[in-house]
N, C-alpha and C positions, 0 to 999 in steps of 0.2 A: 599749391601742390597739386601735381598732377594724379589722377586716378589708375593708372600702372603706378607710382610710388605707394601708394597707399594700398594697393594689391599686390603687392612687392612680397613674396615669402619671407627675403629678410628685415622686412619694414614688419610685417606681422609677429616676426619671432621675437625681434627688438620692442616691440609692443605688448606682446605677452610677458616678457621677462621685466620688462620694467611694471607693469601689473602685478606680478606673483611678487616683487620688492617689495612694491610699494602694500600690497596685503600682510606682507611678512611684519612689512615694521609695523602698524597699524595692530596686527596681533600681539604683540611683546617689545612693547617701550621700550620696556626698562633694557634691553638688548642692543638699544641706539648706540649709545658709545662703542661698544665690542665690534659692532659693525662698522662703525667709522674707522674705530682703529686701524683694522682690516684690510679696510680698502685705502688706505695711508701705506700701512704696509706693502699692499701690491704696488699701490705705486711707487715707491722709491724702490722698492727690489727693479721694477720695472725700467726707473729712472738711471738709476744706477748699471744696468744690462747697457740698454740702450744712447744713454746719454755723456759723451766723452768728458763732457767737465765735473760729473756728479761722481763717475768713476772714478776719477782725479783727487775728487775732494778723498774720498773714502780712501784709495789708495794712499791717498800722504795725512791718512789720520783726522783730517779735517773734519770728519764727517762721517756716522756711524755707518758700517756696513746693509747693517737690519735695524729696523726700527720696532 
C-alpha cells in the first residue's frame, strides 16, 4: 500500500469510523446482536433499492419487504 493511500482523507475517516465501531462494541457486548441486526436490515433495504431480483422476490411476496 502506498503512502498517499494511507494519507488519503478518506482512508483516514474509514479508519476512524471503523475505530469508534470497533470501541463501541468492545464498550457494550451485550448490544452485538441489535447491531448486527441493523446492519442486515440496512442491507436488504439496500439490496432490495438497488438489486432487480431481490426487488422481484419481495414484489411477488417471495420475500419480506423489511427485515
Amino acid at each position: 500500500m502506498s503512502l498517499a493511500v494511507l494519507l488519503s482523507p478518506k482512508v483516514r475517516r474509514q479508519f476512524r469510523d471503523a475505530n469508534e465501531r470497533r470501541e463501541a462494541a468492545a464498550r457494550a457486548p451485550a448490544d452485538w446482536a441489535q447491531r448486527q441486526l441493523a446492519g442486515v436490515r440496512r442491507s436488504w433495504a439496500d439490496a432490495v433499492a438497488d438489486i432487480p431480483y431481490y426487488s422481484s422476490l419481495v414484489a411477488s411476496g417471495a420475500a419480506p419487504a423489511e427485515i
